[in-house]
Each structure stands twice: as structure tokens, then as C-alpha cells.
C-alpha positions in Angstrom: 0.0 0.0 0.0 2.7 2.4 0.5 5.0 3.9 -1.8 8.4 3.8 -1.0 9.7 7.1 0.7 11.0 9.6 -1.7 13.4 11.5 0.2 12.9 15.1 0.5 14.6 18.4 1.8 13.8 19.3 5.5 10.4 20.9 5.5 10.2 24.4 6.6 8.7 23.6 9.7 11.6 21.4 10.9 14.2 24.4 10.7 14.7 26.8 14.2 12.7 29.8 14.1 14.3 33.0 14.8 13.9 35.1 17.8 11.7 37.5 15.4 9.4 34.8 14.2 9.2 33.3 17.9 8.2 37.1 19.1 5.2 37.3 16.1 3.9 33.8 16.6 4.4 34.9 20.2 1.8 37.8 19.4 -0.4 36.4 17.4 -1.4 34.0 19.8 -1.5 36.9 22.8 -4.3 38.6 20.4 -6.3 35.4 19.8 -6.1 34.3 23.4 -7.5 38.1 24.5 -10.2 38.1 21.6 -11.5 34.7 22.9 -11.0 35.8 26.7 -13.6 38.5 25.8 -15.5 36.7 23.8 -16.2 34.4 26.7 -17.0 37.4 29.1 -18.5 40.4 27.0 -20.0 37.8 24.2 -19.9 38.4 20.5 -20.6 42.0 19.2 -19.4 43.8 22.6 -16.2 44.1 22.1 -13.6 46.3 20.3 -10.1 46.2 18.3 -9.1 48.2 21.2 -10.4 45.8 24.3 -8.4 43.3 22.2 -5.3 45.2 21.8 -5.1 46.4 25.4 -6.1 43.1 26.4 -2.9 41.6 24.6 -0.8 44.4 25.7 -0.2 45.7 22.4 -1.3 48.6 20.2 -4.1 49.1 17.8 -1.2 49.5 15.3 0.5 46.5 16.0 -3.0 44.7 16.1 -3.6 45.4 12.4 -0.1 44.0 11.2 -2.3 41.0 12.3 -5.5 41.2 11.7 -7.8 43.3 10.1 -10.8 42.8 12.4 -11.9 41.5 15.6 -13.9 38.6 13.7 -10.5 37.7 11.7 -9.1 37.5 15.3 -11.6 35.2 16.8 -11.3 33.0 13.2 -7.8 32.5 13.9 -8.9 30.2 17.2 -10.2 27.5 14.8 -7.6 27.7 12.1 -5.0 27.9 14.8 -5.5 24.2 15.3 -5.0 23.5 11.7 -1.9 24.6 11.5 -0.5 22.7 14.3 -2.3 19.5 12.5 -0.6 21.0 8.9 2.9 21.4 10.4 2.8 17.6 11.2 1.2 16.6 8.2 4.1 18.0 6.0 6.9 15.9 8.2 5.1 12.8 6.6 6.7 10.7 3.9 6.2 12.3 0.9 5.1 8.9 -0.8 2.4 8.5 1.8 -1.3 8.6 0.5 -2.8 12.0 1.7 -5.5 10.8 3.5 -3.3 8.2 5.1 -0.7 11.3 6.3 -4.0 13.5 7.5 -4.9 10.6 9.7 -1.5 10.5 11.3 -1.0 13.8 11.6 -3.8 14.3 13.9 -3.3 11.3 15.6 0.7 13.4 16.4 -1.2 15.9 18.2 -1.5 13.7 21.1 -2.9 16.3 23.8 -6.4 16.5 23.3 -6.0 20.2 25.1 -4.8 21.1 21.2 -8.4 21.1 20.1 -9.8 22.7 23.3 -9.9 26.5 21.8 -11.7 25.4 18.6 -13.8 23.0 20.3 -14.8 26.0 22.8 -15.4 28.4 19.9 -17.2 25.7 18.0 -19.7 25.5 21.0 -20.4 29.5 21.2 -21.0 29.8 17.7 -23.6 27.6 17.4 -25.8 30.0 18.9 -24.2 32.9 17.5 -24.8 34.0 13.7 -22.0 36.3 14.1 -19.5 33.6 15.7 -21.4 31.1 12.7 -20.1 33.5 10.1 -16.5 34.1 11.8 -16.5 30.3 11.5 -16.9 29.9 8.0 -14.5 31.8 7.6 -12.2 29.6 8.9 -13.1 26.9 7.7 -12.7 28.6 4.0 -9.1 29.5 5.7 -8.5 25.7 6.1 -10.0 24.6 2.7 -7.1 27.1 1.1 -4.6 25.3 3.1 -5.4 22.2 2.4 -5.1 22.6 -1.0 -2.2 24.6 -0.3 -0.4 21.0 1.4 -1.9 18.8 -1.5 -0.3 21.0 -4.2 3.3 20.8 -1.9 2.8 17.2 -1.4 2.2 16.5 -5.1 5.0 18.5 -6.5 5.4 21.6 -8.4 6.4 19.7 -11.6 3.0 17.7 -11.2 0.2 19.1 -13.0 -3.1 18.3 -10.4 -7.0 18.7 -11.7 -8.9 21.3 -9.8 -11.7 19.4 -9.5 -9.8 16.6 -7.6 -8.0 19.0 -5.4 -11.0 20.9 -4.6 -13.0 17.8 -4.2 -10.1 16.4 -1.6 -10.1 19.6 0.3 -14.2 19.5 0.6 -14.4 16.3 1.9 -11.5 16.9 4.6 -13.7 19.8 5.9 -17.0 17.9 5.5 -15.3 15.1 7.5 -14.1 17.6 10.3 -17.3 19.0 10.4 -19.0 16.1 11.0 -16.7 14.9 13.9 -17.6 18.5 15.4 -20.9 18.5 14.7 -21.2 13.9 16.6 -19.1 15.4 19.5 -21.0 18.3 20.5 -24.4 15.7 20.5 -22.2 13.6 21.8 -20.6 15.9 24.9 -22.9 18.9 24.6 -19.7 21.2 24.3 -18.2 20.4 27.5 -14.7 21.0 27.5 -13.1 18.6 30.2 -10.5 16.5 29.2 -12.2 13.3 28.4 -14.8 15.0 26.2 -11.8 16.5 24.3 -10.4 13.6 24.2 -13.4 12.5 22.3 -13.4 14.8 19.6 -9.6 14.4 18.7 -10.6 10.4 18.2 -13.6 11.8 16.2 -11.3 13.9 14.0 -9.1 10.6 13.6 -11.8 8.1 12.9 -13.7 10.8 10.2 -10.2 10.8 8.4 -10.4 6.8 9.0 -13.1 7.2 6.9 -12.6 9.1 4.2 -9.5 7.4 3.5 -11.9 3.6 3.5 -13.9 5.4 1.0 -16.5 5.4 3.8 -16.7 1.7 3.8 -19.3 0.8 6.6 -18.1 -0.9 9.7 -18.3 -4.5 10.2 -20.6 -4.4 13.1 -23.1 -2.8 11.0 -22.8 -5.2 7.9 -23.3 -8.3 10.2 -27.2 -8.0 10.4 -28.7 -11.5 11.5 -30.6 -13.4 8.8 -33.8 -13.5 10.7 -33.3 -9.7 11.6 -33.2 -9.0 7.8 -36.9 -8.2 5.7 -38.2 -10.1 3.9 -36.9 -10.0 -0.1 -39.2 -7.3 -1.9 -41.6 -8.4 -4.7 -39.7 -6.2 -7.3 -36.3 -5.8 -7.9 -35.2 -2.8 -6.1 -31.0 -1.9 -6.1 -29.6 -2.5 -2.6 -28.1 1.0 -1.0 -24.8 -0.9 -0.7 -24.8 -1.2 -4.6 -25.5 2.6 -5.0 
């Protein structure tokens, strides 16, 4: 099943950041961390760029060489996680199947406190249009990055079809979704560590699944005979033949 490993230059992720890059991830995170510190206090809509900034102990100025709004700033919280999952997707074997290396990835990101800040923005926005909208926007965000890491993992000398790319970056998101959408019926949005736990399994199994082609789970196939219905009259195509 697997290709044999094509070696390939160290990834940029790999290398030591400088002290300049460690002080603007540094920042970045001290502005998301205050716009979801006041989110959870004030709620969406009752807050400024300026709460923010003071919040992060920066200036408006500064804030902007960031972001351009407060809603960009809470979008970050969601696509913040991506990134971590990105950076370990691109240390994979570059002759690994994609789906195969987005399934490890996220099974690297062992703490399940990494999806805690999505998870809790996840949760708020579902009764938010505001937050829903701020999350769609990140979730476009991840779709661009996605495609973004196929194109890298594919080569620049490989010509890809759009429609497969765009198709493979869909059905990532779809997939996330979904384990978002199982966990909070599943947990209600609580945010201990066992419920986290929980959704970073759901994220791993929905990637299980894509990469199956969504081939049903042998518990569900092995229906007894006498629990089957009876044959129809007519000839009617089985869903499993669909």
C-alpha cells in the first residue's frame, strides 16, 4: 500500500525559528487568546479592536499588522489548530497517501488540550450567527490550506486537476465537520479532558473514513438473517450497490 519514501529536503517547519518569528507567533497567539478571553466574558458583538489590543498588551497598530478585524481575530482560534495538525502533516513521507498522512497527523497531536480553543469556539458559535459567520470563515481559511499542502505534497512539476483537489479539500472539511458536529451531540460542548479527548478520536476516525472510502463498519454489515426483511416483490437496487 505504501510507496516507497521519496526523500525530500527538510520541511520548513523542521528548521529553528528565529527570535523575530518566535516574538510574532508569540503575538499572534496573545491577540487570539485576548479576543476569545472577551468573547467568553462580554460575548460576540461587545467588544472592540481596542479591548483586544489592550487586552494583549499591544497597540491598535500592532494589532492590524495582524489582523484586520476583531472577527478575523476570533477565526484565527479555529484555524489555529489546523496549523499545528498542517505542520505535522508535512513531516510525513512524501510517498504516503494523503489521507493516510492527514490521519497520522492528527493522531501526532497527542494532547487533546490542542483542540480545546476550537472546540470552545465551535460551541459558542452555534448560537451565535455572528461567531457562525467568523466560523466559515475559517473553515474557507483551512480549505485554502489544504489545498495549499496537496499541491506541496504532489509537487510543483506535477500538474493536479482542480476538480480533484477541490473535491479532496471538501471532503477533509466535510469530514471535520462532521466529527464537530457527533461530538458536541455527543458531549454537549463540554470541554473537560475526556470529552476533548473524544473529539480528537472523532477527527481521527472521520479521516479513518474518508481514507476507506467510507466503507461501513463490520458491526453494522453483520445484520442476522432472521433480523433481515423479507426480499421485496420487485427488484429494487440495494443501498450498498448505489
Amino acid at each position: 500500500m505504501h510507496s516507497p519514501e521519496i526523500p525530500t529536503a527538510a520541511p520548513p517547519e523542521s528548521r529553528a525559528l528565529s527570535r523575530r518569528e518566535l516574538n510574532k507567533a508569540a503575538t499572534r497567539q496573545a491577540i487570539t487568546e485576548a479576543a476569545l478571553g472577551l468573547l467568553r466574558t462580554r460575548g460576540p458583538g461587545n467588544f472592540t479592536v481596542e479591548d483586544i489590543a489592550d487586552d494583549a498588551g499591544i497597540s491598535r497598530r500592532t494589532f492590524f499588522n495582524y489582523f484586520n478585524s476583531t472577527e478575523a481575530a476570533i477565526a484565527a482560534v479555529t484555524f489555529g489548530f489546523l496549523d499545528k495538525a498542517l505542520q505535522q502533516f508535512r513531516l510525513r513521507p512524501a510517498g504516503e497517501p494523503f489521507l493516510e498522512s492527514a490521519r497520522a497527523a492528527l493522531v501526532e497531536l497527542a494532547d487533546p488540550m490542542t483542540v480545546a480553543p476550537m472546540a470552545e469556539l465551535y460551541s459558542l458559535g452555534q448560537s451565535n450567527p455572528q461567531l457562525s459567520r467568523s466560523e466559515l470563515e475559517a473553515w474557507d481559511h483551512c480549505t485554502a490550506e489544504i489545498i495549499a499542502a496537496a499541491r506541496e505534497r504532489f509537487g510543483a512539476g506535477v500538474e493536479l486537476d482542480e476538480l480533484y483537489l477541490r473535491a479532496l479539500a471538501g471532503s477533509v472539511i466535510s469530514c471535520g465537520k462532521a466529527a464537530m458536529d457527533v461530538w458536541l451531540a455527543r458531549c454537549g460542548g463540554s470541554l473537560t479532558p475526556e470529552s476533548l479527548s473524544t473529539l480528537r478520536q472523532l477527527l481521527i476516525d472521520s479521516m479513518s473514513l474518508l481514507g476507506s472510502g467510507f466503507a461501513r463498519p463490520a458491526a453494522a454489515q453483520a445484520v442476522p438473517q432472521a433480523a433481515r426483511p423479507a426480499a421485496p416483490s420487485t427488484a429494487t437496487p440495494s443501498p450498498d450497490r448505489l
